[in-house]
MDAnalysis code that builds the backbone (N, CA, C; Angstrom):
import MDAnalysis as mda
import numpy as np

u = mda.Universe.empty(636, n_residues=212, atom_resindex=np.repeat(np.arange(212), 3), trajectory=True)
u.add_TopologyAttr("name", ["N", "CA", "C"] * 212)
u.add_TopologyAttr("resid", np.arange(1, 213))
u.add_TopologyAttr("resname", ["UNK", "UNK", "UNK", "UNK", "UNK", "UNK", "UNK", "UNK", "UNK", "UNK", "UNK", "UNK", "UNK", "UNK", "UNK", "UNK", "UNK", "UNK", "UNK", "UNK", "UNK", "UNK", "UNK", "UNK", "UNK", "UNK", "UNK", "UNK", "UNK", "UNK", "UNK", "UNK", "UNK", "UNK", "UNK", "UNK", "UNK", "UNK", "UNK", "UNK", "UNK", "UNK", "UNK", "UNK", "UNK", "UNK", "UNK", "UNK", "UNK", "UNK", "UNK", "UNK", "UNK", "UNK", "UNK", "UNK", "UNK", "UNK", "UNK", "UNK", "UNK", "UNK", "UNK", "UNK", "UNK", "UNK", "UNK", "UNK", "UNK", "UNK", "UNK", "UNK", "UNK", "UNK", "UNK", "UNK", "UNK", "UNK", "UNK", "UNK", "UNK", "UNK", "UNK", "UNK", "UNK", "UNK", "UNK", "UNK", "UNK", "UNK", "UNK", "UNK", "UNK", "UNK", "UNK", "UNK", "UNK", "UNK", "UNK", "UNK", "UNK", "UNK", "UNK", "UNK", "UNK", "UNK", "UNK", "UNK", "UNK", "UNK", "UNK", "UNK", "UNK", "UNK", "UNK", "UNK", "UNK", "UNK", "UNK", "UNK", "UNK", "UNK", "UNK", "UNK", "UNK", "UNK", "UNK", "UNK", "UNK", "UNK", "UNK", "UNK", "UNK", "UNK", "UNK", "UNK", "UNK", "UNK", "UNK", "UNK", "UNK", "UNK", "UNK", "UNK", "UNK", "UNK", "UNK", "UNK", "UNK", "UNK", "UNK", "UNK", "UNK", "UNK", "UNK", "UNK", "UNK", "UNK", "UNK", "UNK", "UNK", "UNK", "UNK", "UNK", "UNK", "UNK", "UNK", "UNK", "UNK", "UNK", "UNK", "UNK", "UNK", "UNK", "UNK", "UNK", "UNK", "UNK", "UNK", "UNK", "UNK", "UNK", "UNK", "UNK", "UNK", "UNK", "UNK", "UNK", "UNK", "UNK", "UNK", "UNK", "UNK", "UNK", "UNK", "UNK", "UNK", "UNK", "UNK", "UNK", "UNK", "UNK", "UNK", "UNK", "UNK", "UNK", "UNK", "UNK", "UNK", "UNK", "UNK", "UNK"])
u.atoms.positions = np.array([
    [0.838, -1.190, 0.000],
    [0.000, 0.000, 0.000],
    [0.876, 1.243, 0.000],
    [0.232, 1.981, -1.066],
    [0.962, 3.376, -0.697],
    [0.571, 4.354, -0.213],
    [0.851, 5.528, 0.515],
    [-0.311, 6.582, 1.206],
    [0.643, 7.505, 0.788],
    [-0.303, 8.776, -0.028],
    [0.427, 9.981, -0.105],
    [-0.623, 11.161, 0.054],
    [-0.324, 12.688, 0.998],
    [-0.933, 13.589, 1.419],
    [-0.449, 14.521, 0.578],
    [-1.383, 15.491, 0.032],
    [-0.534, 16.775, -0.406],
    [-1.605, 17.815, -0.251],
    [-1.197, 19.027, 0.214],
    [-1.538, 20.191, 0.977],
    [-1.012, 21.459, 0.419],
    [-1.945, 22.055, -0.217],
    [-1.809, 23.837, -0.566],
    [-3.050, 24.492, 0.088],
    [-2.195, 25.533, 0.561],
    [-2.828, 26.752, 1.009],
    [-2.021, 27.993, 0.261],
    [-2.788, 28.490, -0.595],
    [-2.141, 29.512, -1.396],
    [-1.805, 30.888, -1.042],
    [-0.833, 30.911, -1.319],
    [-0.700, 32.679, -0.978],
    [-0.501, 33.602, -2.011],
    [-0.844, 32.986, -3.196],
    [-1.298, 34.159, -4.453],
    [-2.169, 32.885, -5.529],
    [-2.513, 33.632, -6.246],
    [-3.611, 33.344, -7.383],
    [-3.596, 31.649, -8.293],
    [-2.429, 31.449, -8.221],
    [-2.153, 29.863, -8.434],
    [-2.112, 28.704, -7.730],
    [-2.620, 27.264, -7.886],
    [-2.499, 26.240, -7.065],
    [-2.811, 25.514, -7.322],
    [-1.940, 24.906, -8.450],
    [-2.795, 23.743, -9.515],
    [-1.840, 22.577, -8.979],
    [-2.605, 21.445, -9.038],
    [-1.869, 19.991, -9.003],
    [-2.449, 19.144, -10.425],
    [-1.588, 18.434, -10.480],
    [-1.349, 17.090, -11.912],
    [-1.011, 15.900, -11.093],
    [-1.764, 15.256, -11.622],
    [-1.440, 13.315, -10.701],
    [-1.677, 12.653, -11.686],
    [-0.685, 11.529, -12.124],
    [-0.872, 10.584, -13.138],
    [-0.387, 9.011, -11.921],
    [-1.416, 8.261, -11.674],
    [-0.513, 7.161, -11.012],
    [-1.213, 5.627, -11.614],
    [-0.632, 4.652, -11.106],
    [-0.672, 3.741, -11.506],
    [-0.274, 2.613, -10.426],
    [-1.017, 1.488, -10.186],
    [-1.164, 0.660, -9.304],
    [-2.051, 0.780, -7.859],
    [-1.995, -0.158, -7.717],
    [-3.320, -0.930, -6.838],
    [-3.214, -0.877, -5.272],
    [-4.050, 0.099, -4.384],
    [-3.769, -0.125, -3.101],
    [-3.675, 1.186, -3.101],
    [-3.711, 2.245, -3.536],
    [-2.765, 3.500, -3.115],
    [-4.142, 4.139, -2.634],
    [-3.583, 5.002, -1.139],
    [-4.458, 6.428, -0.985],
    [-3.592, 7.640, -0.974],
    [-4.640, 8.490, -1.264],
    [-4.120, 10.161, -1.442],
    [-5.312, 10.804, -1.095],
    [-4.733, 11.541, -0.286],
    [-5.163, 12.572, -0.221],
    [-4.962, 13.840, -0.160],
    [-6.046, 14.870, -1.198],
    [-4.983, 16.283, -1.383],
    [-5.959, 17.241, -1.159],
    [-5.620, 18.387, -0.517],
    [-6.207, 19.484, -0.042],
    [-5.919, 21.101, -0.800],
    [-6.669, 21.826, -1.504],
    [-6.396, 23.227, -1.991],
    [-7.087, 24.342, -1.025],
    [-6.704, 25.199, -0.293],
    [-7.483, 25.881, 0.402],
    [-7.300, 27.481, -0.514],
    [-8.141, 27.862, -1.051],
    [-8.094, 29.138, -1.275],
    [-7.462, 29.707, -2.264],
    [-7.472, 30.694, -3.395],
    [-7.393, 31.332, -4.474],
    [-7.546, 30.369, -5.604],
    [-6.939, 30.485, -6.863],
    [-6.936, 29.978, -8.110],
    [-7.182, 28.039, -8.265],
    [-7.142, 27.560, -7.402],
    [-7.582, 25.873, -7.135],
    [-7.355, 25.590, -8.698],
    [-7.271, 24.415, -8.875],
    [-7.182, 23.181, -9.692],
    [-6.598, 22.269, -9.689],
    [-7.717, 21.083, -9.383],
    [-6.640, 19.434, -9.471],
    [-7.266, 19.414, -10.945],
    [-6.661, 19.325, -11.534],
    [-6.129, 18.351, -12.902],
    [-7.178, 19.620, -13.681],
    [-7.145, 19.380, -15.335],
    [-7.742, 20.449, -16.195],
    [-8.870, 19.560, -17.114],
    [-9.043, 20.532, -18.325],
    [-9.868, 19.858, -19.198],
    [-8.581, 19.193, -20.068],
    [-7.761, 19.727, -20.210],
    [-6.725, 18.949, -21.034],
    [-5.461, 17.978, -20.705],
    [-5.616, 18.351, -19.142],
    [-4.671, 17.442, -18.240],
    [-4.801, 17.051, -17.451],
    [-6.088, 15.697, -17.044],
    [-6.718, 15.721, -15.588],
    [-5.779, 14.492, -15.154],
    [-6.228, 14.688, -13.891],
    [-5.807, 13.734, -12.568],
    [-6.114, 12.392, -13.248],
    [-5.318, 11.464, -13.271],
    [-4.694, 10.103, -13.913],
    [-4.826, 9.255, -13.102],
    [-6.075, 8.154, -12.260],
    [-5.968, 6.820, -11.365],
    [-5.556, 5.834, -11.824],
    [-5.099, 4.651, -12.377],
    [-5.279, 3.386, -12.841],
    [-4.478, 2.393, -12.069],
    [-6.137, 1.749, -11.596],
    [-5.434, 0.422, -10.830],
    [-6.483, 0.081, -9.858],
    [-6.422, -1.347, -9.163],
    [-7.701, -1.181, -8.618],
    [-7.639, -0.908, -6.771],
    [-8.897, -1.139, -6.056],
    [-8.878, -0.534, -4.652],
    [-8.279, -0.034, -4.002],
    [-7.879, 1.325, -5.103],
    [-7.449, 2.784, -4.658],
    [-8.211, 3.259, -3.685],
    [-7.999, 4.456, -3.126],
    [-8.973, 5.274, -2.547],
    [-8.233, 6.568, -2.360],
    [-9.145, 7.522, -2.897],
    [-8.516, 8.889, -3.654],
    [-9.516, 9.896, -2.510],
    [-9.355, 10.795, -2.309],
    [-9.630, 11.913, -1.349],
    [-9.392, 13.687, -1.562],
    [-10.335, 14.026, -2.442],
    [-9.594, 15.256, -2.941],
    [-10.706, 16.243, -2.727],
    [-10.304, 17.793, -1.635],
    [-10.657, 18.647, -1.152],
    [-10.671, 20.009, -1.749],
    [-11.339, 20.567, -2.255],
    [-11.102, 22.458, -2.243],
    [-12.309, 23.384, -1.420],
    [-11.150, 24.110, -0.944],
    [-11.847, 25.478, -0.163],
    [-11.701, 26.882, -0.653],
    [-13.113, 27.264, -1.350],
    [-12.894, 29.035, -1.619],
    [-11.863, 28.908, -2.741],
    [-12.802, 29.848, -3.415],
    [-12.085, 30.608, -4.445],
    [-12.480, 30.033, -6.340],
    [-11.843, 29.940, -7.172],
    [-12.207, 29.279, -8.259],
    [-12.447, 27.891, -8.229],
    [-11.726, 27.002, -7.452],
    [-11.800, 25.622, -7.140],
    [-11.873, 24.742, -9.302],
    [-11.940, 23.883, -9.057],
    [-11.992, 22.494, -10.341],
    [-11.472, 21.463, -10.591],
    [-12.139, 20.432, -10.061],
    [-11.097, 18.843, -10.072],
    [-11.743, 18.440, -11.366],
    [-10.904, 17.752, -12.430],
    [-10.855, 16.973, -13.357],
    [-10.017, 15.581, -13.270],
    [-10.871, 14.594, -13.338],
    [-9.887, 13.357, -12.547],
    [-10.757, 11.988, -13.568],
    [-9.447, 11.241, -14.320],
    [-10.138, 9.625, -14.991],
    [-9.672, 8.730, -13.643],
    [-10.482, 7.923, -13.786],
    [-10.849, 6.736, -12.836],
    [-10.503, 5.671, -13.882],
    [-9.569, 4.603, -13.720],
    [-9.978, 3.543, -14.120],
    [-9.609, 1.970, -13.829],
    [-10.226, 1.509, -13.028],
    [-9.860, 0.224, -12.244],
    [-11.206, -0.024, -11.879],
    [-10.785, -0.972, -10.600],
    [-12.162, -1.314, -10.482],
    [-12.100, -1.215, -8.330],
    [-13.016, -1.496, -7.728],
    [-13.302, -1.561, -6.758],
    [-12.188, -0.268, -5.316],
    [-12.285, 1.343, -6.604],
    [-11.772, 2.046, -6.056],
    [-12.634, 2.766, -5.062],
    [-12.479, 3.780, -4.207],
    [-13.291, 5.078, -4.016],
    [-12.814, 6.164, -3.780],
    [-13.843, 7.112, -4.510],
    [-13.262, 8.178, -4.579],
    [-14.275, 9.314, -4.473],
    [-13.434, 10.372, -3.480],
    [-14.473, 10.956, -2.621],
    [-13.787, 12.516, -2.903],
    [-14.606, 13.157, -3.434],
    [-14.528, 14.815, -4.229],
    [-15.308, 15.690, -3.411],
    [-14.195, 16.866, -2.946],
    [-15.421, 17.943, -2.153],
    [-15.005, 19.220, -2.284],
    [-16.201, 19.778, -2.450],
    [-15.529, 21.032, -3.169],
    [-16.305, 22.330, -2.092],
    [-15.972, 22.922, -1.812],
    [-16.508, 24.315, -0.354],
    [-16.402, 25.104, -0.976],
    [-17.393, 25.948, -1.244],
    [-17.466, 27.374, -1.923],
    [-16.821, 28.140, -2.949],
    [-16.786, 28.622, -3.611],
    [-16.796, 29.573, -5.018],
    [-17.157, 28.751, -6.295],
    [-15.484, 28.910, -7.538],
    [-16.308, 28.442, -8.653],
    [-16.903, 27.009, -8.815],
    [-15.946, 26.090, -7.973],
    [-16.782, 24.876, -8.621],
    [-16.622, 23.970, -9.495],
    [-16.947, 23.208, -9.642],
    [-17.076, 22.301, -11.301],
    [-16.122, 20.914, -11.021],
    [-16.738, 19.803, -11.168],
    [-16.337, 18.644, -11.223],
    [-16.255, 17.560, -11.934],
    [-15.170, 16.992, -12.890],
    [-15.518, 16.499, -14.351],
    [-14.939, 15.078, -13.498],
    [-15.388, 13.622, -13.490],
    [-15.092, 12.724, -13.314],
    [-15.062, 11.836, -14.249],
    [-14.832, 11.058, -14.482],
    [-14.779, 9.807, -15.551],
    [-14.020, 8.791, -15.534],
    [-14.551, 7.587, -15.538],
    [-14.776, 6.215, -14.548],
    [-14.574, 5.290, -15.862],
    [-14.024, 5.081, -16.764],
    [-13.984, 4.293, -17.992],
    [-12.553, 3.718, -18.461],
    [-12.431, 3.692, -19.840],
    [-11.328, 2.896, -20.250],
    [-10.316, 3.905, -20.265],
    [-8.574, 3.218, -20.473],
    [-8.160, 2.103, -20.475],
    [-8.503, 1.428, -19.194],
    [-8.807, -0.396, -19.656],
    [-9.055, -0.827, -18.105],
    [-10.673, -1.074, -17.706],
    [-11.129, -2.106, -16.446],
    [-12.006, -1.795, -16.106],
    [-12.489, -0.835, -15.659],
    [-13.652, -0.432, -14.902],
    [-14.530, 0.194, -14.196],
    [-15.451, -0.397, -13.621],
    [-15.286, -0.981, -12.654],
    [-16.483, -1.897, -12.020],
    [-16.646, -1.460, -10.518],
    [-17.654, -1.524, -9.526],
    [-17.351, -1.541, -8.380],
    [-17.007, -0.856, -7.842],
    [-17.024, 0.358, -8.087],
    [-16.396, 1.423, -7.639],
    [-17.455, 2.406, -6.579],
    [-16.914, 3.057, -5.887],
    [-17.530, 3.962, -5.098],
    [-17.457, 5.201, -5.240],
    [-18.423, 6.277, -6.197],
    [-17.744, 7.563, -5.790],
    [-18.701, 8.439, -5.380],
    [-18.344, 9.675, -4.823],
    [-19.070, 10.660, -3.891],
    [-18.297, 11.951, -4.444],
    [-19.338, 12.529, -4.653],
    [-19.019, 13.745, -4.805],
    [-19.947, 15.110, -4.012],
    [-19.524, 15.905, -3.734],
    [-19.701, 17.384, -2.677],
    [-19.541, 18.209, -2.770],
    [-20.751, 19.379, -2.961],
    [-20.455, 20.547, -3.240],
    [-20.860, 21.360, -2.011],
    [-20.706, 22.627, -1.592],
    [-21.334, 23.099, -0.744],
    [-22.262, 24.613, -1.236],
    [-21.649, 25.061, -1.479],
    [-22.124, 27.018, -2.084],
    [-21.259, 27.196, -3.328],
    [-21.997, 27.615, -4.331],
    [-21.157, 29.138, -4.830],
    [-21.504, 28.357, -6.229],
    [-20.917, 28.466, -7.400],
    [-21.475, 27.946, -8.690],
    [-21.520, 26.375, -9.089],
    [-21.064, 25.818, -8.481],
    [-21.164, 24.218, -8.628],
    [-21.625, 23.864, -10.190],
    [-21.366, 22.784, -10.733],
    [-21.630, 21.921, -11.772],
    [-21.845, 20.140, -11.561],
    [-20.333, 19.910, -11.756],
    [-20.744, 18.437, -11.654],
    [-20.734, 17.930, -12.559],
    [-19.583, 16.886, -13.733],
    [-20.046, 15.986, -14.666],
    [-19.716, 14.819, -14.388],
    [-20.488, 13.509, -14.817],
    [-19.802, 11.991, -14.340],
    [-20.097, 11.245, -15.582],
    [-18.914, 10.684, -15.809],
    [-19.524, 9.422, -16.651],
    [-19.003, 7.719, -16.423],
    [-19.459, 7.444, -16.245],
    [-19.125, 5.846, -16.149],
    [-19.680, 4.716, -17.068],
    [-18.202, 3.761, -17.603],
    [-19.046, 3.133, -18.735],
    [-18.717, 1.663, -18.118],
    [-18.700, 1.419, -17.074],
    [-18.833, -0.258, -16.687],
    [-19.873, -0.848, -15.680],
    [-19.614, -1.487, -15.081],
    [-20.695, -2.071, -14.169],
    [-20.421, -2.075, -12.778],
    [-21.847, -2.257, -12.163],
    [-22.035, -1.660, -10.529],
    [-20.909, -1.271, -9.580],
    [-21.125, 0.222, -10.294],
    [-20.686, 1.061, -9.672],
    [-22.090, 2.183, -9.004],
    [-21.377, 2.864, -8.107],
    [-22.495, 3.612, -7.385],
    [-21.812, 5.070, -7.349],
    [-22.863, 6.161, -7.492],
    [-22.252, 7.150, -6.716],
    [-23.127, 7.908, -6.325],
    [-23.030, 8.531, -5.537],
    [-23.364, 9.551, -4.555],
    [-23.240, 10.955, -4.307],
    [-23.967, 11.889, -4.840],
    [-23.282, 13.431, -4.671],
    [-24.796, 14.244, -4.084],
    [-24.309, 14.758, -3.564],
    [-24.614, 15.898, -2.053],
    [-24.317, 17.449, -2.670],
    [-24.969, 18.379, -2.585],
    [-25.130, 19.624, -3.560],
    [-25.476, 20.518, -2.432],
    [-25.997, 20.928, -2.052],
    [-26.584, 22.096, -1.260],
    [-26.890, 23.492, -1.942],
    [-26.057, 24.688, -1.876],
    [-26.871, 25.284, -2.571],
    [-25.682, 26.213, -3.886],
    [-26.353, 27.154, -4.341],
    [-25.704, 27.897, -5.507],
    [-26.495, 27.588, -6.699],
    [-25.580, 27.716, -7.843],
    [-26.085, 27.715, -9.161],
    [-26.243, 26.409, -9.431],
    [-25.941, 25.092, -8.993],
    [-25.967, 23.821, -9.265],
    [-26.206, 23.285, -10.773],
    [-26.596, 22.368, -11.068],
    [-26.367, 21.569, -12.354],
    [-25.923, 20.038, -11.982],
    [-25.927, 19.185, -12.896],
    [-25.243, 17.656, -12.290],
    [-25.029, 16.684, -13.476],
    [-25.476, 16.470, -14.141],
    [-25.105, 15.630, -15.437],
    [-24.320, 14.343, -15.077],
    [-24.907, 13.327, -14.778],
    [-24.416, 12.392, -14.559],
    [-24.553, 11.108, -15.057],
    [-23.893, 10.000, -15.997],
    [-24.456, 9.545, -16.895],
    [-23.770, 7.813, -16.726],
    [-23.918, 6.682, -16.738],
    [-23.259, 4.938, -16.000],
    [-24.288, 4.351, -17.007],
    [-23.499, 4.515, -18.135],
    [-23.818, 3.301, -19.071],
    [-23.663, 1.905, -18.953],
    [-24.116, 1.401, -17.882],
    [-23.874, -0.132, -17.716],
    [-24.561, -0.232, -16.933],
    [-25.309, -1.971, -16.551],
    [-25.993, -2.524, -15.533],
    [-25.449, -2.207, -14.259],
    [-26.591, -2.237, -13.387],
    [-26.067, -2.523, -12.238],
    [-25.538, -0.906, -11.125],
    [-26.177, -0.030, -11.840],
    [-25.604, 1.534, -11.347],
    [-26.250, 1.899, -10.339],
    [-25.874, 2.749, -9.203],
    [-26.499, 3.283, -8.181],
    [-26.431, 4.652, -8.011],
    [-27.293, 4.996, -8.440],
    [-26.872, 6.837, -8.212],
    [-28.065, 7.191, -7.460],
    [-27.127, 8.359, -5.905],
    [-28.268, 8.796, -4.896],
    [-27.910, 10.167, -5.068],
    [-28.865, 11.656, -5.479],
    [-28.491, 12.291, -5.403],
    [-29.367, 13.399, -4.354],
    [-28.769, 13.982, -3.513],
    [-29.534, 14.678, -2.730],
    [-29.215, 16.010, -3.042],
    [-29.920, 17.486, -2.648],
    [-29.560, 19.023, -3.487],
    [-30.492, 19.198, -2.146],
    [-29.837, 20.464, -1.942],
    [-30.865, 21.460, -1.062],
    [-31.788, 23.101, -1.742],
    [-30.828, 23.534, -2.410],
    [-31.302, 24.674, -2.858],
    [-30.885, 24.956, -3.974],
    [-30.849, 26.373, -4.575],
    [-30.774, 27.111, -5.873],
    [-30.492, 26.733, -7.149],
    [-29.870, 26.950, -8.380],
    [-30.287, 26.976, -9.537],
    [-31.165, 25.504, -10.041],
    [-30.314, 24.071, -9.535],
    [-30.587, 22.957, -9.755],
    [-30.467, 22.526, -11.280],
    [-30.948, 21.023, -11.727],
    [-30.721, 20.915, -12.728],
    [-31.307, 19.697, -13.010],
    [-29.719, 18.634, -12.417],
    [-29.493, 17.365, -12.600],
    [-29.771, 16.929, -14.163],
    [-29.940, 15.550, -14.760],
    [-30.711, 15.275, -15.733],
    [-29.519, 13.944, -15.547],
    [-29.885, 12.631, -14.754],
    [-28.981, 11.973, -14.934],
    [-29.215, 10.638, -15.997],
    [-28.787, 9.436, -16.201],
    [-29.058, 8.477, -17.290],
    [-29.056, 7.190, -16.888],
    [-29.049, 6.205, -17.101],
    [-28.449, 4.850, -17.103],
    [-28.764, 3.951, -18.423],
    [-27.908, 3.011, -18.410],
    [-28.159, 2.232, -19.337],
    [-28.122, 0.683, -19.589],
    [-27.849, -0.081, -20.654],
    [-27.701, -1.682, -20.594],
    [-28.602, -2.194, -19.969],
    [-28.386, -3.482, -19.975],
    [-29.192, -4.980, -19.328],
    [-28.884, -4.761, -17.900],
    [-29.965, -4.436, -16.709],
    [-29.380, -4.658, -15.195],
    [-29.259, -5.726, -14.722],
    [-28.549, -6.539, -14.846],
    [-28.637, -7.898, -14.003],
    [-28.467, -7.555, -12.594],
    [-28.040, -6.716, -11.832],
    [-28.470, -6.327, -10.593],
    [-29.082, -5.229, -10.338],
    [-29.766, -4.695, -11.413],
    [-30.856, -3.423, -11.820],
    [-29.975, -2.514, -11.458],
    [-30.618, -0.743, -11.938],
    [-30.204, 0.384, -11.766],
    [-31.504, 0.550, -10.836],
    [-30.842, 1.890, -9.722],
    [-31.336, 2.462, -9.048],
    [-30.983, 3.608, -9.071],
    [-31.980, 5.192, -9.588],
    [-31.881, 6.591, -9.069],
    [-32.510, 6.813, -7.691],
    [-31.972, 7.661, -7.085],
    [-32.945, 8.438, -5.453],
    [-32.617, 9.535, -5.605],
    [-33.575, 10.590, -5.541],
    [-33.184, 12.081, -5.945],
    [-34.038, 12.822, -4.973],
    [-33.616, 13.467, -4.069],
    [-34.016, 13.877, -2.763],
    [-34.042, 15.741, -2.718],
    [-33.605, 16.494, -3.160],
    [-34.207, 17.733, -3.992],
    [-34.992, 18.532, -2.445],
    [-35.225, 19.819, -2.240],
    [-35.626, 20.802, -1.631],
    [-36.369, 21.662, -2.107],
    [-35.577, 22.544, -2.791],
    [-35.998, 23.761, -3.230],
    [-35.102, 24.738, -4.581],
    [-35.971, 25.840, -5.013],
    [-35.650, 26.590, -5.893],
    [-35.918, 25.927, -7.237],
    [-35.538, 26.746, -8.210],
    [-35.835, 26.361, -9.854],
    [-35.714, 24.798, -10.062],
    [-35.562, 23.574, -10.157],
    [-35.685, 22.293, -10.236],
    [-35.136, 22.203, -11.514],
    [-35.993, 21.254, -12.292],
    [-35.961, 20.143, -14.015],
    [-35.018, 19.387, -13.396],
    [-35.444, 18.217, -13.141],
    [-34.598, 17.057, -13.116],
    [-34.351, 16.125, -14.434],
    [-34.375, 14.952, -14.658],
    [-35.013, 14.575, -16.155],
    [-34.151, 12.892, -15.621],
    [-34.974, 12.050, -15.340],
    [-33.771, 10.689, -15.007],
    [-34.189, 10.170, -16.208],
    [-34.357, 9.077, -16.488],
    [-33.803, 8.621, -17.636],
    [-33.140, 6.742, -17.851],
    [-34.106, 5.886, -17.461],
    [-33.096, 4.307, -17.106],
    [-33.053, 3.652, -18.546],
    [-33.044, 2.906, -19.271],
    [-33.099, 2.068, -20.201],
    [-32.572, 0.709, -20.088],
    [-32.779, -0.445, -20.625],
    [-31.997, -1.660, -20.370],
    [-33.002, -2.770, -20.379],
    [-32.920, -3.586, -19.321],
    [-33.768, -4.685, -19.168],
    [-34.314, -5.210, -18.379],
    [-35.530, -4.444, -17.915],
    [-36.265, -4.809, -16.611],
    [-36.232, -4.073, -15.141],
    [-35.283, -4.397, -14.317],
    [-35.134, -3.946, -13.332],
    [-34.301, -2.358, -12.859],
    [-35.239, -1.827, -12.572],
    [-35.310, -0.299, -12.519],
    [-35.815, 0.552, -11.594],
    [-35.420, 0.796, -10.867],
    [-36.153, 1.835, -9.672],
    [-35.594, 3.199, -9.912],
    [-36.801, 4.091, -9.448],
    [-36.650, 5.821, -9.281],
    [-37.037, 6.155, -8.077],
    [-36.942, 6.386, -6.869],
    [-36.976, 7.225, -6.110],
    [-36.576, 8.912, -6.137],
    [-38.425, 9.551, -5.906],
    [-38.063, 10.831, -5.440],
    [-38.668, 11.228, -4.660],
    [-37.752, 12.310, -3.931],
    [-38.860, 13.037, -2.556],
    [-38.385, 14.728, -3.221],
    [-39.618, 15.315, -3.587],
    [-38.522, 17.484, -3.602],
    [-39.784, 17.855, -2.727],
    [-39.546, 19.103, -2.960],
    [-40.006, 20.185, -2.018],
    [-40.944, 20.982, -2.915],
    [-39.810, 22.056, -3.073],
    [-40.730, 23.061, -3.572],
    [-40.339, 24.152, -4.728],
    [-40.806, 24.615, -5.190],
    [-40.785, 26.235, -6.384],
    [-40.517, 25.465, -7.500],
    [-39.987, 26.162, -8.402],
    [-40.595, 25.686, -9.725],
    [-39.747, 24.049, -10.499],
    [-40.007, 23.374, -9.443],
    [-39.589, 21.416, -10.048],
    [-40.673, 21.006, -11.339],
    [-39.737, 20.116, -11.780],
    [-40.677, 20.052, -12.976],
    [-40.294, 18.340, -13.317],
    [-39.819, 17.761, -13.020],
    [-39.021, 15.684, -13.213],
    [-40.054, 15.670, -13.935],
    [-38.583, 14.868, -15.069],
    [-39.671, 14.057, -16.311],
    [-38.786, 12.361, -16.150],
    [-39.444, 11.600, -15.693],
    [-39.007, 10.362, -15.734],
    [-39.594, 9.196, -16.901],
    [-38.325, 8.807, -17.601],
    [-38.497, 7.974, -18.708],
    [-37.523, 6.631, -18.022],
    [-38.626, 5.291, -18.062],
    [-37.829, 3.907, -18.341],
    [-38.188, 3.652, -19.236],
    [-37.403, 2.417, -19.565],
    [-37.883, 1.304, -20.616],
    [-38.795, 0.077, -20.331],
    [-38.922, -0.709, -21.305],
    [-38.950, -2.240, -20.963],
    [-40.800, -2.188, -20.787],
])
């Protein structure tokens, strides 16, 4: 096993990290507190491969943006992001499996986004929103997916997907509060399919489509 910590607290406008790793067993965990944030980009994200990793990556204030590929299997990986800009691009696919995996993602205030994609099987994830401009796009083309998403307040969005044959079915839970809403879930495949929702209130609007 390997364990590695890494820690910025900025004292001017930059504070970007790059991680490319490889092999099985490793944790990290990395922390950005404050100004210009970025783990990994749109053109150079954070690099996992290997399996029952477990990855741990934090920002506080300011622009914040993790961009991070996943690809192994029976990792977890747990994204949290505390106030300002926001935005979280994940992706859980090839080279390599994607199976089994655990991920969570966390926003707290300020413009939030959120993208996921996963193209293998039962995997689950989990993301927690609270409030700001929100959005979520989250999309596990394969049997067997678990996505729970809970939001408390403002802009909102979501519109998540699933897909394939479930031989251990897909499950959405979308737990929602308040402010502007449109959710839009979305299952397809073969048979076994659950939607759970509970919202609140102002202008929600869920359009739920299965198949079969």
């Amino acid at each position: 096993m390997v364990a590695m910590t890494i820690a910025s607290a900025s004292a001017r406008a930059d504070s970007v990290i790059y991680i490319d790793q490889t092999g099985d067993d490793f944790t990290l965990t990395a922390t950005q507190i404050g100004d210009g944030n970025s783990m990994g980009t749109a053109q150079a994200d954070l690099q996992f491969y290997g399996d029952g990793n477990t990855v741990t990556l934090y920002q506080s204030g300011d622009n914040n943006t993790i961009a991070a590929v996943v690809a192994g299997d029976n990792n977890t990986v747990d994204l949290k992001q505390v106030g300002a800009g926001n935005s979280t691009t994940l992706t859980c696919s090839t080279p390599g499996a994607c199976g089994g995996n655990q991920l969570t993602l966390w926003f707290t205030g300020d413009d939030n986004v959120g993208t996921v994609t996963v193209t293998n099987n039962n995997n689950a994830l989990m993301a927690e929103v609270t409030g700001d401009n929100n959005t979520a796009t989250i999309t596990m083309g394969a049997p067997g997916g678990i996505i729970n998403l809970t939001a408390v307040g403002s802009g909102n969005a979501f519109t998540l997907s699933q897909s394939g044959s479930p031989a251990t079915g897909h499950s959405i839970a979308i737990d929602h509060t308040g402010d502007t809403g449109t959710f839009s879930v979305t299952q397809t495949g073969s048979v076994t399919k659950v939607v759970s929702l509970t919202t609140v209130g102002l202008n929600v609007s869920v359009t739920v489509s299965q198949s079969d």
